[in-house]
mmCIF file of the N, C-alpha and C atoms, coordinates in Angstrom:
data_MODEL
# 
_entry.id   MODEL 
# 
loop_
_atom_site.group_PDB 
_atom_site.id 
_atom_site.type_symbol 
_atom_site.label_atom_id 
_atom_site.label_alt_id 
_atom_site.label_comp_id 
_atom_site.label_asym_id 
_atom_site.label_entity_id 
_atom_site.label_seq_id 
_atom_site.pdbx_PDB_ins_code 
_atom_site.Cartn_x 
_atom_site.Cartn_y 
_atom_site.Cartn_z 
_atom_site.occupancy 
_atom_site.B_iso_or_equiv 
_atom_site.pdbx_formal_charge 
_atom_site.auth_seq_id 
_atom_site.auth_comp_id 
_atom_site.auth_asym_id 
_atom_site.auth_atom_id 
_atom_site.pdbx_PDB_model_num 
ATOM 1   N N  . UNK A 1 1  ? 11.371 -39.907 -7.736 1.00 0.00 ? 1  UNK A N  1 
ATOM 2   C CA . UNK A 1 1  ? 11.560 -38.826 -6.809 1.00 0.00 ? 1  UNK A CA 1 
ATOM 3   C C  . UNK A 1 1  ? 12.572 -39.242 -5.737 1.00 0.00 ? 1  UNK A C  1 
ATOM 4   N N  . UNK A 1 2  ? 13.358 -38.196 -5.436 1.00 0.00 ? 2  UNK A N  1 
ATOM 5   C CA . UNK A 1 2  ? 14.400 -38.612 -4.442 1.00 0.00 ? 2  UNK A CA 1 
ATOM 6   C C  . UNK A 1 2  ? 13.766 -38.542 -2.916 1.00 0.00 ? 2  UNK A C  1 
ATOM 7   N N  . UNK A 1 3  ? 13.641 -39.544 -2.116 1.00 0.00 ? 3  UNK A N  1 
ATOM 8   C CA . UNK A 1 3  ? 13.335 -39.959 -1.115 1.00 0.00 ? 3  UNK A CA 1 
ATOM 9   C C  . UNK A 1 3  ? 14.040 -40.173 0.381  1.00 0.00 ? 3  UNK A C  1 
ATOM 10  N N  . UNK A 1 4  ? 13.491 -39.217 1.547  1.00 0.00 ? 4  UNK A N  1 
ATOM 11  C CA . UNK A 1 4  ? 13.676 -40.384 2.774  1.00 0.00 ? 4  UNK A CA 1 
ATOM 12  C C  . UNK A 1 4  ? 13.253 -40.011 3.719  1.00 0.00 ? 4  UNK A C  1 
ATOM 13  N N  . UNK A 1 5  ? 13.376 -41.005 4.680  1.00 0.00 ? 5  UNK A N  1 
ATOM 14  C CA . UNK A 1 5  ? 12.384 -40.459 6.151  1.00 0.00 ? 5  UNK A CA 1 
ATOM 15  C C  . UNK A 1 5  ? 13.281 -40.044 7.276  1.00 0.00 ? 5  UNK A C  1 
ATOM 16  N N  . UNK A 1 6  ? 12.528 -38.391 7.578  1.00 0.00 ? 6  UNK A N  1 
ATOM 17  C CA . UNK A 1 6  ? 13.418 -37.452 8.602  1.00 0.00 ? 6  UNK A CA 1 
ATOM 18  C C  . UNK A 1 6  ? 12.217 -37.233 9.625  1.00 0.00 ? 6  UNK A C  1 
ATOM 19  N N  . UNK A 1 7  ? 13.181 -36.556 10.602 1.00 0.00 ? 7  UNK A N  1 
ATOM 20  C CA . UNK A 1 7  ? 12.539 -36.220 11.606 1.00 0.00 ? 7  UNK A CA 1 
ATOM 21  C C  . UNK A 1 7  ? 12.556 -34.719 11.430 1.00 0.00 ? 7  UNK A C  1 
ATOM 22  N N  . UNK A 1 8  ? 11.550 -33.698 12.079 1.00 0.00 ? 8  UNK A N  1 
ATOM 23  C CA . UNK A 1 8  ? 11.694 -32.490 12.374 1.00 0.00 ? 8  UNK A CA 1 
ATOM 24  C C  . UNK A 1 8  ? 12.693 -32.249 13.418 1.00 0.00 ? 8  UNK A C  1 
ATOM 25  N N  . UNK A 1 9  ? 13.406 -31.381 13.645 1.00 0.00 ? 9  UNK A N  1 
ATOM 26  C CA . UNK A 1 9  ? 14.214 -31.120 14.996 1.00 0.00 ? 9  UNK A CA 1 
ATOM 27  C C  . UNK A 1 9  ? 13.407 -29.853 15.702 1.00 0.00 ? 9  UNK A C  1 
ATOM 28  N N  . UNK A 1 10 ? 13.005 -30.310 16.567 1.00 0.00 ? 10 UNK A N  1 
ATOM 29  C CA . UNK A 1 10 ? 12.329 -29.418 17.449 1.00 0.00 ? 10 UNK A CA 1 
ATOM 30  C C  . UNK A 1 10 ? 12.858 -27.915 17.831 1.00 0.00 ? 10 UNK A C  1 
ATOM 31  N N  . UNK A 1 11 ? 12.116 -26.830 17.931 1.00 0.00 ? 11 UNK A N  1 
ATOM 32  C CA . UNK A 1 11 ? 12.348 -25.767 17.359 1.00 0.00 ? 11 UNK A CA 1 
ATOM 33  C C  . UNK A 1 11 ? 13.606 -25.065 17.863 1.00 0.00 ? 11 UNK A C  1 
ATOM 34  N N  . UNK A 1 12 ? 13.466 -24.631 19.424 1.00 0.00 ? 12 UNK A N  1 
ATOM 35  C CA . UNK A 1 12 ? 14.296 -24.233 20.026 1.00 0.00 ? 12 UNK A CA 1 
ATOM 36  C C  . UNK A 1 12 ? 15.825 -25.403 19.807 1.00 0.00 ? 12 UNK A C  1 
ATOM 37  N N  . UNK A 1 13 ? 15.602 -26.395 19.445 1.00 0.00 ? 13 UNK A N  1 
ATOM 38  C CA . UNK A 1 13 ? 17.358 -26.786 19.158 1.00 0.00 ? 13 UNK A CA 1 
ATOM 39  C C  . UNK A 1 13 ? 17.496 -26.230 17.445 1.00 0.00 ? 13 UNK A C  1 
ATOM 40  N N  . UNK A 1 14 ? 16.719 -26.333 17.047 1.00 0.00 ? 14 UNK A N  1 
ATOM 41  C CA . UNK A 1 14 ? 16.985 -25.853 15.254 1.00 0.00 ? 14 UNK A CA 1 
ATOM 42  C C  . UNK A 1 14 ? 17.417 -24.517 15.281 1.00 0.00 ? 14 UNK A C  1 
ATOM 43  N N  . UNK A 1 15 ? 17.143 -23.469 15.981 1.00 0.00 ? 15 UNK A N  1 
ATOM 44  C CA . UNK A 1 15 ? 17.341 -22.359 16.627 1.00 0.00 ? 15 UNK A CA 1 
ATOM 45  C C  . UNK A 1 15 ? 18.784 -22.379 17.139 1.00 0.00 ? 15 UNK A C  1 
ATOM 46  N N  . UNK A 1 16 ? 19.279 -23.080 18.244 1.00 0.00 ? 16 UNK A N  1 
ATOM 47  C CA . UNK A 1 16 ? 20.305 -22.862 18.822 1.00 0.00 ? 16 UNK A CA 1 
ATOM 48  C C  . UNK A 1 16 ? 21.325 -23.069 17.924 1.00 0.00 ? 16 UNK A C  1 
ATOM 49  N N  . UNK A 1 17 ? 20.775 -24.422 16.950 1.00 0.00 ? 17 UNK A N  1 
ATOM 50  C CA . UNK A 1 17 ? 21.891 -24.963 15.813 1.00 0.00 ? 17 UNK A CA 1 
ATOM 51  C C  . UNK A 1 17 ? 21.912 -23.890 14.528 1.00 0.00 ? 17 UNK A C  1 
ATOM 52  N N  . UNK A 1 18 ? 21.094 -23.518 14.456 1.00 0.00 ? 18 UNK A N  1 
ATOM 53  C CA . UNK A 1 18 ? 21.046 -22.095 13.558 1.00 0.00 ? 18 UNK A CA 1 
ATOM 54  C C  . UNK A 1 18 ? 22.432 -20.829 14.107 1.00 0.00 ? 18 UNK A C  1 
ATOM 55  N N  . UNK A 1 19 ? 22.144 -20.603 15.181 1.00 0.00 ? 19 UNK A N  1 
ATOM 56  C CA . UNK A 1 19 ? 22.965 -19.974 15.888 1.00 0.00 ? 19 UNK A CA 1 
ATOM 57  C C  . UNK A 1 19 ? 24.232 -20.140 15.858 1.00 0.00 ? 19 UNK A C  1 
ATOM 58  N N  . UNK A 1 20 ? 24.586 -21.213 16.208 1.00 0.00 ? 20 UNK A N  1 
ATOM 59  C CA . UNK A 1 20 ? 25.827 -21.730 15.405 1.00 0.00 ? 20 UNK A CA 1 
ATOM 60  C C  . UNK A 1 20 ? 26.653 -21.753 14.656 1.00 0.00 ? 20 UNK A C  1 
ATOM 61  N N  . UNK A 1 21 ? 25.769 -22.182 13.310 1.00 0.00 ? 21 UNK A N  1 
ATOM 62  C CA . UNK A 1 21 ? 25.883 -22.242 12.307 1.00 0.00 ? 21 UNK A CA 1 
ATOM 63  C C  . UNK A 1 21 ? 26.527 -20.300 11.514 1.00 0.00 ? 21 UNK A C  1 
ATOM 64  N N  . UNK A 1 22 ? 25.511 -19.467 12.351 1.00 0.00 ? 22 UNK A N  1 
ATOM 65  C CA . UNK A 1 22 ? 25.877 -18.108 11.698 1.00 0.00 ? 22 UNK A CA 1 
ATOM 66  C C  . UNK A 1 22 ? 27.126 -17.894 12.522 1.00 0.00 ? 22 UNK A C  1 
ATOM 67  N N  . UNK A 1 23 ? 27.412 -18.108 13.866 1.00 0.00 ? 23 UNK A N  1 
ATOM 68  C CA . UNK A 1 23 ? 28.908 -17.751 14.496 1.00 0.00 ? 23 UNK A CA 1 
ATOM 69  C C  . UNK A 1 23 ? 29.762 -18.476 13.894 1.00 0.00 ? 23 UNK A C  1 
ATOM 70  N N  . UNK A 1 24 ? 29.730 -20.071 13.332 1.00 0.00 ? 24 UNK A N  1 
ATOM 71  C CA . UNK A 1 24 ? 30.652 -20.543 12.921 1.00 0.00 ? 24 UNK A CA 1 
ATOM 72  C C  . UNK A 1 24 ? 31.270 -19.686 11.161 1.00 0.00 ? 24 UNK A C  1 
ATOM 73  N N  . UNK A 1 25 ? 30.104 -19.784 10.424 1.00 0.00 ? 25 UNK A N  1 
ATOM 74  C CA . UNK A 1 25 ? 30.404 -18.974 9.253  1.00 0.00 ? 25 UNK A CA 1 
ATOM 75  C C  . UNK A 1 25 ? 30.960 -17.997 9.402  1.00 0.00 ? 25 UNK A C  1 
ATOM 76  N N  . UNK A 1 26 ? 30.884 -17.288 10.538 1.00 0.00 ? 26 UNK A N  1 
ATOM 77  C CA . UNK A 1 26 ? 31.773 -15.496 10.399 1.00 0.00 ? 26 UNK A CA 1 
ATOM 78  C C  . UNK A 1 26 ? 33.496 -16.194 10.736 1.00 0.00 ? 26 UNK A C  1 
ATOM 79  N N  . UNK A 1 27 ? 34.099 -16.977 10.902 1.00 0.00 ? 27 UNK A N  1 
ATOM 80  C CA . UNK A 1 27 ? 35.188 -17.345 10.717 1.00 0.00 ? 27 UNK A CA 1 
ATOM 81  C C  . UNK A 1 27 ? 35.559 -18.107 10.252 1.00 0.00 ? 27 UNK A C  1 
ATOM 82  N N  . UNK A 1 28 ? 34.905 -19.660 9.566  1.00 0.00 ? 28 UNK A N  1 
ATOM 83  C CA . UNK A 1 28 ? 35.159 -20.412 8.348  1.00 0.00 ? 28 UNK A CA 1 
ATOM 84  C C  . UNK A 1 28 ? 34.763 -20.625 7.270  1.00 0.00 ? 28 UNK A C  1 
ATOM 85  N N  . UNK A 1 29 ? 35.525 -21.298 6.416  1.00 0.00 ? 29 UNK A N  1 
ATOM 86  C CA . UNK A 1 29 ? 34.261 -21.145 4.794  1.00 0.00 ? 29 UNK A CA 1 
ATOM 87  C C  . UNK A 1 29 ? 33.400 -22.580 4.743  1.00 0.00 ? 29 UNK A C  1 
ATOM 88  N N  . UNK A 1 30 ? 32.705 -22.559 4.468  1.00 0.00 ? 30 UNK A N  1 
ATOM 89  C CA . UNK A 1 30 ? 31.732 -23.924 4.056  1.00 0.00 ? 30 UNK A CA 1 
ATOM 90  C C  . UNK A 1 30 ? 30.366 -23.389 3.980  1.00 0.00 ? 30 UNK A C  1 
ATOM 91  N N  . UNK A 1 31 ? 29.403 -24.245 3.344  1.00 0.00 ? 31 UNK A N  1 
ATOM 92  C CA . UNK A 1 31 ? 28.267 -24.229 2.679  1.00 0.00 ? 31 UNK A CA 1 
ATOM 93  C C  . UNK A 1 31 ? 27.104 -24.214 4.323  1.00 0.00 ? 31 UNK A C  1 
ATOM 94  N N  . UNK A 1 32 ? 26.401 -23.340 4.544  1.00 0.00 ? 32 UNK A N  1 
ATOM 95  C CA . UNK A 1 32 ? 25.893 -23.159 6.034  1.00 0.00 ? 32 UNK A CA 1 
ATOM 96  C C  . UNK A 1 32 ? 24.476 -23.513 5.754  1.00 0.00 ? 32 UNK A C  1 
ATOM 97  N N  . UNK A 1 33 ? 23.738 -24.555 5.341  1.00 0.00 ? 33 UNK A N  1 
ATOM 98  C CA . UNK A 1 33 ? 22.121 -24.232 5.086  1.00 0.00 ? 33 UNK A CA 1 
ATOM 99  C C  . UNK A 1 33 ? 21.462 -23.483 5.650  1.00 0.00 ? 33 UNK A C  1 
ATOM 100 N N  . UNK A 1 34 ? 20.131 -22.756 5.096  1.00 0.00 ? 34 UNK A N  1 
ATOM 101 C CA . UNK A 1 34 ? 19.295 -22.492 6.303  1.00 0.00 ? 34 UNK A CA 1 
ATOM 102 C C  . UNK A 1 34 ? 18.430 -23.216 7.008  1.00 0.00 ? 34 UNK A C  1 
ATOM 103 N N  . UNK A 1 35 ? 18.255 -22.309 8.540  1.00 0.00 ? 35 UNK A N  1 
ATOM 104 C CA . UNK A 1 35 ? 17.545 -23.291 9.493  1.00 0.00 ? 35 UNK A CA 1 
ATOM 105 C C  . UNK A 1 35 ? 16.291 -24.029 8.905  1.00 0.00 ? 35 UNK A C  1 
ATOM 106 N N  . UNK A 1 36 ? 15.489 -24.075 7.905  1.00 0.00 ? 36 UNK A N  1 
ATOM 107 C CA . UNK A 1 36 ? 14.249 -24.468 7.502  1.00 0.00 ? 36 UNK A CA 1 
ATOM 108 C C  . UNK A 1 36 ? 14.415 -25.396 6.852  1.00 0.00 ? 36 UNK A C  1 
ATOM 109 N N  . UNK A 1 37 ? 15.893 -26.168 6.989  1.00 0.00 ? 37 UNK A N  1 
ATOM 110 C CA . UNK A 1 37 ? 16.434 -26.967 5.979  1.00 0.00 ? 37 UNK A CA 1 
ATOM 111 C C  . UNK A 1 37 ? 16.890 -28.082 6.469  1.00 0.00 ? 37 UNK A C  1 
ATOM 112 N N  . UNK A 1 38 ? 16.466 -27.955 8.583  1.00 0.00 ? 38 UNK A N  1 
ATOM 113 C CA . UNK A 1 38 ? 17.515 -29.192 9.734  1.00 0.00 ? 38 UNK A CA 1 
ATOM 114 C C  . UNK A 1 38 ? 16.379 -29.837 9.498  1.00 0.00 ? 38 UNK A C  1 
ATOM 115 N N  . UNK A 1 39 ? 17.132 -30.759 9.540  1.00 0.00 ? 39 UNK A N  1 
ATOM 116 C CA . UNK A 1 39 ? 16.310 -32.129 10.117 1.00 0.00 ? 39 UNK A CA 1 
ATOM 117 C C  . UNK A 1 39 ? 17.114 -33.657 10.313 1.00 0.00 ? 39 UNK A C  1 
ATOM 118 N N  . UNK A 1 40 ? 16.845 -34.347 10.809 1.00 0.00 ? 40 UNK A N  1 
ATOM 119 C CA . UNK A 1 40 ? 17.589 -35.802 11.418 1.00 0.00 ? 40 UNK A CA 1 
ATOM 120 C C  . UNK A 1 40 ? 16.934 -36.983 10.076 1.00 0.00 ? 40 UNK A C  1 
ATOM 121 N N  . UNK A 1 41 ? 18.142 -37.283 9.201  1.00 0.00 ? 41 UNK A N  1 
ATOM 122 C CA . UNK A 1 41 ? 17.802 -38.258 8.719  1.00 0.00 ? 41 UNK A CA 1 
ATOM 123 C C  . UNK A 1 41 ? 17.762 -39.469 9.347  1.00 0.00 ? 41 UNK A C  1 
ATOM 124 N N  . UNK A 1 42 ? 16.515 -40.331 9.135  1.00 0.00 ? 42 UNK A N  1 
ATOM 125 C CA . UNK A 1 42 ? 16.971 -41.745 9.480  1.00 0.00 ? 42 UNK A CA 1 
ATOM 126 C C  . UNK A 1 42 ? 17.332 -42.782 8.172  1.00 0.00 ? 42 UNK A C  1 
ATOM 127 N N  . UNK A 1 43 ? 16.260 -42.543 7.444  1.00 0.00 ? 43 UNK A N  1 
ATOM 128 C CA . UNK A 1 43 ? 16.800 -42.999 6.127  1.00 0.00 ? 43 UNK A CA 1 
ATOM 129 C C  . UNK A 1 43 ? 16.523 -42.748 4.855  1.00 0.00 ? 43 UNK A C  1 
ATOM 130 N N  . UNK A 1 44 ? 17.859 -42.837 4.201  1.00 0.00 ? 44 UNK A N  1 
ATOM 131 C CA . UNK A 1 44 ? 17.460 -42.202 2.152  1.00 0.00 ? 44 UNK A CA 1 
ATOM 132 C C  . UNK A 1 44 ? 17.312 -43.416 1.873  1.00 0.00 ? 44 UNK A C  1 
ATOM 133 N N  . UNK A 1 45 ? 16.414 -43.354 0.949  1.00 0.00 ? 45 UNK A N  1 
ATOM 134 C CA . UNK A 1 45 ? 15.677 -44.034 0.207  1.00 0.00 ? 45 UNK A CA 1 
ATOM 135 C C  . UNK A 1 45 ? 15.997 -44.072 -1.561 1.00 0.00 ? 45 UNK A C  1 
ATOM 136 N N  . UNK A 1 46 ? 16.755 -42.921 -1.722 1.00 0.00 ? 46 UNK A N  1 
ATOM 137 C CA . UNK A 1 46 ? 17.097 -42.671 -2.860 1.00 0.00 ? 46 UNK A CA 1 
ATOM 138 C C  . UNK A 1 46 ? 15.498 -42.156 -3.959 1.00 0.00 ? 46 UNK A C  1 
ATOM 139 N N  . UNK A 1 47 ? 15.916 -42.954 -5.220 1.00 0.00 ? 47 UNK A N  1 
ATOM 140 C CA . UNK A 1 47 ? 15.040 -42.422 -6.439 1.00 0.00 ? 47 UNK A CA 1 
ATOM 141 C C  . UNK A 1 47 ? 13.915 -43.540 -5.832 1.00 0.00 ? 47 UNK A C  1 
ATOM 142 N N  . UNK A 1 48 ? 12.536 -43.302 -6.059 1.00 0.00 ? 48 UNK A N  1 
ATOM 143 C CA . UNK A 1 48 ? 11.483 -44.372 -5.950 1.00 0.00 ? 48 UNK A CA 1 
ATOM 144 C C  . UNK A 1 48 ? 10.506 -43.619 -6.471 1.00 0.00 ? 48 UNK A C  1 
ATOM 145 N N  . UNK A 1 49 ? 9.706  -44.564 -7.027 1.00 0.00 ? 49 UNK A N  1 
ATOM 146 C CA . UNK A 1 49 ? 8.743  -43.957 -8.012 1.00 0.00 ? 49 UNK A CA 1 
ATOM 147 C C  . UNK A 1 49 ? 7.372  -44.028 -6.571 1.00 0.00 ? 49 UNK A C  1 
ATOM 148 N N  . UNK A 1 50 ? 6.258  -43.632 -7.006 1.00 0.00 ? 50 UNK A N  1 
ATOM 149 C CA . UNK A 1 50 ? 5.199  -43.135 -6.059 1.00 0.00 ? 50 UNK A CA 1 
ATOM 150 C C  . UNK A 1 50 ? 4.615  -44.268 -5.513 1.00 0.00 ? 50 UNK A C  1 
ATOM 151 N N  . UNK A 1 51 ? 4.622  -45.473 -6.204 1.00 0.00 ? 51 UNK A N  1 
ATOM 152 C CA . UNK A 1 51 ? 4.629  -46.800 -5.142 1.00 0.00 ? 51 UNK A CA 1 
ATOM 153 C C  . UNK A 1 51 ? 4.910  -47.102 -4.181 1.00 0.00 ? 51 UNK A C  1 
ATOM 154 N N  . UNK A 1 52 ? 6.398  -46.827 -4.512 1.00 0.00 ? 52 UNK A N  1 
ATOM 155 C CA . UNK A 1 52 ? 7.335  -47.237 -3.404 1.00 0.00 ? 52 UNK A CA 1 
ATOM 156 C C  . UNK A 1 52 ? 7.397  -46.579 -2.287 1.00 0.00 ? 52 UNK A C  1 
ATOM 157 N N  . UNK A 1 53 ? 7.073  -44.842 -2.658 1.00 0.00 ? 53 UNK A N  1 
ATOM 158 C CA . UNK A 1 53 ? 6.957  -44.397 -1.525 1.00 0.00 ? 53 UNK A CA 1 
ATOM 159 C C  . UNK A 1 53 ? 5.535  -44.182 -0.471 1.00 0.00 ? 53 UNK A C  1 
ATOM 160 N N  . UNK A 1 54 ? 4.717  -44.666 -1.413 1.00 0.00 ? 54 UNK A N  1 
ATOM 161 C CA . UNK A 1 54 ? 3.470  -45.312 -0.435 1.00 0.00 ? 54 UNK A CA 1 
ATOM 162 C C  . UNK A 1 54 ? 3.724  -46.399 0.325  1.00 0.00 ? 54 UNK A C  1 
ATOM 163 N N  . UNK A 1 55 ? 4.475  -47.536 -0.121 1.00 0.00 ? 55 UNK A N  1 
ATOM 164 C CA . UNK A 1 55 ? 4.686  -48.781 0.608  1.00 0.00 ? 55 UNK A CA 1 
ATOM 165 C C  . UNK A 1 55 ? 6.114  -48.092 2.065  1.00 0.00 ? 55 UNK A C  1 
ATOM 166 N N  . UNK A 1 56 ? 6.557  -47.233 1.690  1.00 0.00 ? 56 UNK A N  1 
ATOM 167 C CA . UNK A 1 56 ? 7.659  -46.504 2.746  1.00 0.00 ? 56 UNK A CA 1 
ATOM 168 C C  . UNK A 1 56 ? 6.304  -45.539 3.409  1.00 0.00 ? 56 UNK A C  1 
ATOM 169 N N  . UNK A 1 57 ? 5.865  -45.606 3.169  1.00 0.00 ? 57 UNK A N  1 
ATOM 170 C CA . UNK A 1 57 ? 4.390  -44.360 4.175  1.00 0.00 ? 57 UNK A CA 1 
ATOM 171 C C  . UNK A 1 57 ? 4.119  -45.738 4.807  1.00 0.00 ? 57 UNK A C  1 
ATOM 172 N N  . UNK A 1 58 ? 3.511  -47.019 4.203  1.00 0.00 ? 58 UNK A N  1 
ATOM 173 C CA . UNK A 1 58 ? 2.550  -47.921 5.375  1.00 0.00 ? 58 UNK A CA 1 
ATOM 174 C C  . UNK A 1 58 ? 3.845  -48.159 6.011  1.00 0.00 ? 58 UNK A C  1 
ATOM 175 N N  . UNK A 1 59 ? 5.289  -48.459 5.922  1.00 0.00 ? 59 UNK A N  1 
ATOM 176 C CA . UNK A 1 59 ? 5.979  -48.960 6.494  1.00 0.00 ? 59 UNK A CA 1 
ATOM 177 C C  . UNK A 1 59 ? 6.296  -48.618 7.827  1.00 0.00 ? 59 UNK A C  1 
ATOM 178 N N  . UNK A 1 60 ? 6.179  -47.418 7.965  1.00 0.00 ? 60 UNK A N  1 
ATOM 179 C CA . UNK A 1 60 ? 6.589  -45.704 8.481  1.00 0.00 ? 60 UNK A CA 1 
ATOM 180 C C  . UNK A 1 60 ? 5.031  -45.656 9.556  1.00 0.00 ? 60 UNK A C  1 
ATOM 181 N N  . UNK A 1 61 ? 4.156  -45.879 9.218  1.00 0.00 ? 61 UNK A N  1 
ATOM 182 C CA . UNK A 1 61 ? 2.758  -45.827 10.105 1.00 0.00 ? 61 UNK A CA 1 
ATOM 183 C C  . UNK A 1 61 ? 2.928  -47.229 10.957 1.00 0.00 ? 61 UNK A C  1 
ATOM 184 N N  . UNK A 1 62 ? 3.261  -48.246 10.068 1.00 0.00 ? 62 UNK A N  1 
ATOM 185 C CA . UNK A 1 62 ? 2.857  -49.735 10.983 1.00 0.00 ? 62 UNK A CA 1 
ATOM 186 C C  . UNK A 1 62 ? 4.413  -49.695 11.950 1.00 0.00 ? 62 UNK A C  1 
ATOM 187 N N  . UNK A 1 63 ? 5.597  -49.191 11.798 1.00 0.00 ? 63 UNK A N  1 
ATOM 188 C CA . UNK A 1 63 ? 6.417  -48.452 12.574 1.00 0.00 ? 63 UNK A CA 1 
ATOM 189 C C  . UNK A 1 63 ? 6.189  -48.026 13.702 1.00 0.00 ? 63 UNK A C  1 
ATOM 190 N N  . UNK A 1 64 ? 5.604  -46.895 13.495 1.00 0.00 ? 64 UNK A N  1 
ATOM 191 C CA . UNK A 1 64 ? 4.889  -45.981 14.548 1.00 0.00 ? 64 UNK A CA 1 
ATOM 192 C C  . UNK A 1 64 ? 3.859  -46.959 15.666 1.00 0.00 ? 64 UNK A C  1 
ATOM 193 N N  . UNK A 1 65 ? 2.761  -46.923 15.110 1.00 0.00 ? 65 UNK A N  1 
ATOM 194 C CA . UNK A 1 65 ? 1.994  -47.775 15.800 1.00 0.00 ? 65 UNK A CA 1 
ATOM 195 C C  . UNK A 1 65 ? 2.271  -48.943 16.640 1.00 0.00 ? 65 UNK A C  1 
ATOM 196 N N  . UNK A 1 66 ? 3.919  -49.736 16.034 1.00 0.00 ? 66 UNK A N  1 
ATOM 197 C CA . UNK A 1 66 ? 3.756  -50.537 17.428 1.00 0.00 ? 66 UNK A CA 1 
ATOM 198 C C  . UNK A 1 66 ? 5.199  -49.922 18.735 1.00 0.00 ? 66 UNK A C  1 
ATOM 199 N N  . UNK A 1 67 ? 5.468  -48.621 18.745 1.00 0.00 ? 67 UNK A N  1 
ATOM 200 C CA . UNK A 1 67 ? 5.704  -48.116 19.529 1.00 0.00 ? 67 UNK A CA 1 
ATOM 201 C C  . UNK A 1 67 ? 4.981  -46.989 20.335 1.00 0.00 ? 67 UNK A C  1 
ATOM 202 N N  . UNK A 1 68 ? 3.555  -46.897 19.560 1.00 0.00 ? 68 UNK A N  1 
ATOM 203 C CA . UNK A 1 68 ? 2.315  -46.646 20.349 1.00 0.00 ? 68 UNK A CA 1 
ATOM 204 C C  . UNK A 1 68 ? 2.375  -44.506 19.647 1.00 0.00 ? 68 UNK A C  1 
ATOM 205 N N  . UNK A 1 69 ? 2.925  -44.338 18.973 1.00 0.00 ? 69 UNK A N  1 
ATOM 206 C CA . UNK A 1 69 ? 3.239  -42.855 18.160 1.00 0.00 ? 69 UNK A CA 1 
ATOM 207 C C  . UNK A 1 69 ? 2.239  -43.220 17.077 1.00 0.00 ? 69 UNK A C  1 
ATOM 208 N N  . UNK A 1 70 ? 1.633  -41.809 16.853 1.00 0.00 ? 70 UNK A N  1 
ATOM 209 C CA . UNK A 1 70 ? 1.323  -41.303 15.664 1.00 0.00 ? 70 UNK A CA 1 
ATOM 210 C C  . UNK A 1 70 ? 1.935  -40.814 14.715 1.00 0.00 ? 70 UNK A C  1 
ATOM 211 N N  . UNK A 1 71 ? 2.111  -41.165 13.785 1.00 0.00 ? 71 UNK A N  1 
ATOM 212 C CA . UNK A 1 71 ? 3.017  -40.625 12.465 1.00 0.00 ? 71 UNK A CA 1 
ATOM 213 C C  . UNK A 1 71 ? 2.990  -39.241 12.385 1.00 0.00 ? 71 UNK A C  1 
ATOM 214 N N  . UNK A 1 72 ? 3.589  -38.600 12.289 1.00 0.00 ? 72 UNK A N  1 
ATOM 215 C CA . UNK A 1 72 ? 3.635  -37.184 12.207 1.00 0.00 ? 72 UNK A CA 1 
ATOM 216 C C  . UNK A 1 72 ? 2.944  -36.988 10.821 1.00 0.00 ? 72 UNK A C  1 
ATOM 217 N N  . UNK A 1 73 ? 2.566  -35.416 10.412 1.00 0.00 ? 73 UNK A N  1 
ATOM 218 C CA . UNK A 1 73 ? 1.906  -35.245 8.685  1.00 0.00 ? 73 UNK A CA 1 
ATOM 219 C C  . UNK A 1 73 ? 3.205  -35.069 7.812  1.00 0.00 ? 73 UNK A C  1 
ATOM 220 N N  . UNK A 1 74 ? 3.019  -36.279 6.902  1.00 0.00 ? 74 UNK A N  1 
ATOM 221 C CA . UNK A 1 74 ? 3.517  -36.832 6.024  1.00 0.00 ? 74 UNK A CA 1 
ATOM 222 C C  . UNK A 1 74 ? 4.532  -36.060 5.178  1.00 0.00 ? 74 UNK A C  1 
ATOM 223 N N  . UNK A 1 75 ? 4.550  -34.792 5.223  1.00 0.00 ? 75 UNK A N  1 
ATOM 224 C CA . UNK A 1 75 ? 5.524  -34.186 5.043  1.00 0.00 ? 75 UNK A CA 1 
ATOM 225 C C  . UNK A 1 75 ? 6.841  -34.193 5.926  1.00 0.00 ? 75 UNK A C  1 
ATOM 226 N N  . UNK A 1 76 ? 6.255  -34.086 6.883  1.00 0.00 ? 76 UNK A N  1 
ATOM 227 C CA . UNK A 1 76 ? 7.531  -34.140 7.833  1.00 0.00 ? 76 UNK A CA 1 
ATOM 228 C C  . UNK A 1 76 ? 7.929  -35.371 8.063  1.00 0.00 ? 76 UNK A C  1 
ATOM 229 N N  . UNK A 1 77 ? 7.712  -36.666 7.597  1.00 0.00 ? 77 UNK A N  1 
ATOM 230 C CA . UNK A 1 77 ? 8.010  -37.734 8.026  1.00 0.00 ? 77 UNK A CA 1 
ATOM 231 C C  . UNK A 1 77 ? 8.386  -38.468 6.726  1.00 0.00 ? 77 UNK A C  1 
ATOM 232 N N  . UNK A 1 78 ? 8.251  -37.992 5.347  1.00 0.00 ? 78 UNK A N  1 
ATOM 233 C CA . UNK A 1 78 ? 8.529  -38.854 4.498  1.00 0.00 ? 78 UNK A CA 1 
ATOM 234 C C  . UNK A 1 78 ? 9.153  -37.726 3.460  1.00 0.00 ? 78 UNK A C  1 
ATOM 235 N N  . UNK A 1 79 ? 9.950  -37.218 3.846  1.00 0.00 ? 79 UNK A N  1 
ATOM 236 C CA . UNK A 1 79 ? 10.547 -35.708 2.197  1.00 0.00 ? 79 UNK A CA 1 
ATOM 237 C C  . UNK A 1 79 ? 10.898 -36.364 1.132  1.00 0.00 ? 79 UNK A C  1 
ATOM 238 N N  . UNK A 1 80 ? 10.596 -35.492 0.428  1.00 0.00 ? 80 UNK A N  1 
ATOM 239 C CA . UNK A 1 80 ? 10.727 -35.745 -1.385 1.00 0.00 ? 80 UNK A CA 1 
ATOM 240 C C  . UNK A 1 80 ? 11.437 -34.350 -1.935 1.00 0.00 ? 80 UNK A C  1 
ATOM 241 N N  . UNK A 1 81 ? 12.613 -34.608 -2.416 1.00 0.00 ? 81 UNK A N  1 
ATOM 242 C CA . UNK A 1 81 ? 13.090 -33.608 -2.841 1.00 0.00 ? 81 UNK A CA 1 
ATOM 243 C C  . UNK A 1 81 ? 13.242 -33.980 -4.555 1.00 0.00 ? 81 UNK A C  1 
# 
């Protein structure tokens, strides 16, 4: 499975960058995602089978924990596309 760990972008900027995104399209061409689609990579991980991305989940929690954060739910913190 293709792998990596993002952040959500908090709403009102996903919004503003949405916004954007539709003013910029009404005068150039390129591929515009939709807003349900932002998010801040930190890192791809590429192909990893379901091991690996358990050992990238404890990595990702023992992460968190010693900057005193709770891991966000695991969707939002570890995507699999």
């Amino acid at each position: 499975m293709r792998t990596f760990i993002a952040l959500d972008l908090p709403p009102g900027f996903a919004d503003d960058a949405a916004a954007l995104a539709r003013r910029l399209s009404a005068s150039m061409e390129g591929r515009f995602l939709p807003r349900d689609t932002y998010h801040l990579t930190l890192a791809f991980l590429g192909e990893v089978d379901e091991a690996q991305a358990a050992r990238a989940a404890d990595a990702l929690d023992a992460a968190c924990a010693q900057v005193g954060q709770e891991r966000p739910p695991a969707r939002a913190a570890l995507r699999v596309d």
